[in-house]
N, C-alpha and C positions, 0 to 999 in steps of 0.2 A: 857826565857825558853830555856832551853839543850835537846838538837835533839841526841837521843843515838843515836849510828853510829855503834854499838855491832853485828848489826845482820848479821851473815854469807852470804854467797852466797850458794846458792843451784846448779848453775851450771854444778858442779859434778857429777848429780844423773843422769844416766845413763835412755834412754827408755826402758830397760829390765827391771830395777827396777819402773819403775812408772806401764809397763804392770802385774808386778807381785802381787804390792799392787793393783791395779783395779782388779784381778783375786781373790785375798785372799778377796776382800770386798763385790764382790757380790757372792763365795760362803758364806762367810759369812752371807748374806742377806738372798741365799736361805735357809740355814739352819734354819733361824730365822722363815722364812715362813713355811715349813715344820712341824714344833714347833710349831708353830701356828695353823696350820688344825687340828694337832694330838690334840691338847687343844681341838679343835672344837669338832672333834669326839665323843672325850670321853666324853664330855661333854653331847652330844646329845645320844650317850647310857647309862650313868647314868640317864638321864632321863626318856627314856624307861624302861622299867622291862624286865630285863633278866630272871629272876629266879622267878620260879611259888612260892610261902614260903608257898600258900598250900600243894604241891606236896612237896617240904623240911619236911615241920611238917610231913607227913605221914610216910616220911623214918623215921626220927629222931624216931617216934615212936616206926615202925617196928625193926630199929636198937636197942632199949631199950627192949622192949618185946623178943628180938633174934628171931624176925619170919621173919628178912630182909634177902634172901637169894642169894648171888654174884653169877652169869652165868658166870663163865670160861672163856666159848668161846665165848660172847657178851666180853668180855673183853676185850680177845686176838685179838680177828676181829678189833674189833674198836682202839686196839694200832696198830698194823701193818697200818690199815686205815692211822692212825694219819706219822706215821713215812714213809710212802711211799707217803705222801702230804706232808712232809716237805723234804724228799730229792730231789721231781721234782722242787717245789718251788726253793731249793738253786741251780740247773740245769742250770733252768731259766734266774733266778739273775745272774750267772756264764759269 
């Protein structure tokens, strides 16, 4: 039997580079996990019922008959609401 003798030495790889692959491999892991919860989640509110589909059919009708009528400023409230929670939110995260 022949004993290949082919294999390199590794001697050369510096400990900057072996901390940099251990750095890349368990963010890699947390991402993985991450990924993972965010599966969980949504999984567990597809499960729940978000959305009433009787209070839907009601619009859907009102919408069809033209008796659904849009409030303006319920509108405009609740955008500004939305867009003054997402700028504290990225604040936050900053």
């Amino acid at each position: 039997m022949k004993i290949d003798n082919s294999i390199k030495s590794v001697s050369n790889v510096s400990t900057n580079d072996v901390k940099k692959r251990s750095e890349a491999s368990s963010s890699s892991s947390a991402k993985s996990e991450d990924a993972n919860k965010a599966v969980h989640i949504s999984s567990q509110m597809a499960s729940e019922s978000v959305v009433d589909m009787s209070r839907v059919q009601e619009i859907k009708q009102a919408i069809s008959e033209g008796a659904f009528k849009v409030n303006a400023e319920v509108v405009a409230d609740r955008l500004l609401d939305t867009a003054k929670e997402l700028i504290q939110s990225k604040k936050e995260n900053s």
